[in-house]
N, C-alpha and C positions, 0 to 999 in steps of 0.2 A: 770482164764485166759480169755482173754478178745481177740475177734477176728483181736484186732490190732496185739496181739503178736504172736496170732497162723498165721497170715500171713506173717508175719514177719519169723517167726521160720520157718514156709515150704519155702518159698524162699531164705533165707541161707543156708536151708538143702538140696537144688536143685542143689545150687553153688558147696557146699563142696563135696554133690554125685558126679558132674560131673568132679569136680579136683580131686578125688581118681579115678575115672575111670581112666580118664589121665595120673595120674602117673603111676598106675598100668600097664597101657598099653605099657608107656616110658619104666618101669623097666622091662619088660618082654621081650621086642622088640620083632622080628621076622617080619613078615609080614604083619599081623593084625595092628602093630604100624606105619608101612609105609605106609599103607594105609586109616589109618583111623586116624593118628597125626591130625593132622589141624583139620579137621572136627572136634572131640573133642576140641580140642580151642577154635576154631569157637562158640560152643555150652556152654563153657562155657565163654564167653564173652559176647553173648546173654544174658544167664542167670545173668549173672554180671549186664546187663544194664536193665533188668527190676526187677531185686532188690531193685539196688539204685533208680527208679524210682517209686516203689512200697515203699521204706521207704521214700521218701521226698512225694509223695501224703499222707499217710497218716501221714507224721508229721505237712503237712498243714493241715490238717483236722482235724486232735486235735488242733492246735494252735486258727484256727478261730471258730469249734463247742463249744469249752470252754470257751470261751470269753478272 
């Protein structure tokens, strides 16, 4: 495995961590989920936007390193 993939693989696994918090959090409710809804979104939107950022640098970066 090659450091493209293991980068890859930890910020998917950032995204999908922070969407099982989330739900977990929805399905639970109480208070903890009125308070802290959004900001979990919040966080996992972030984490959404430097994924996809983080898979299109490095698909440019194999496209023009490989010739």
């Amino acid at each position: 495995m090659d450091w493209f993939n293991i980068t890859l693989f930890i910020s998917m696994f950032l995204v999908v961590l922070i969407l099982a918090w989330g739900l977990i959090t929805m399905a639970r409710g109480g208070e903890y989920n009125k308070s802290n809804s959004n900001i979990l979104m919040r966080y996992r939107i972030i984490f959404q936007a430097v994924a996809i950022l983080i898979f299109v640098c490095l698909l440019m970066y194999k496209r023009y390193s490989n010739g």
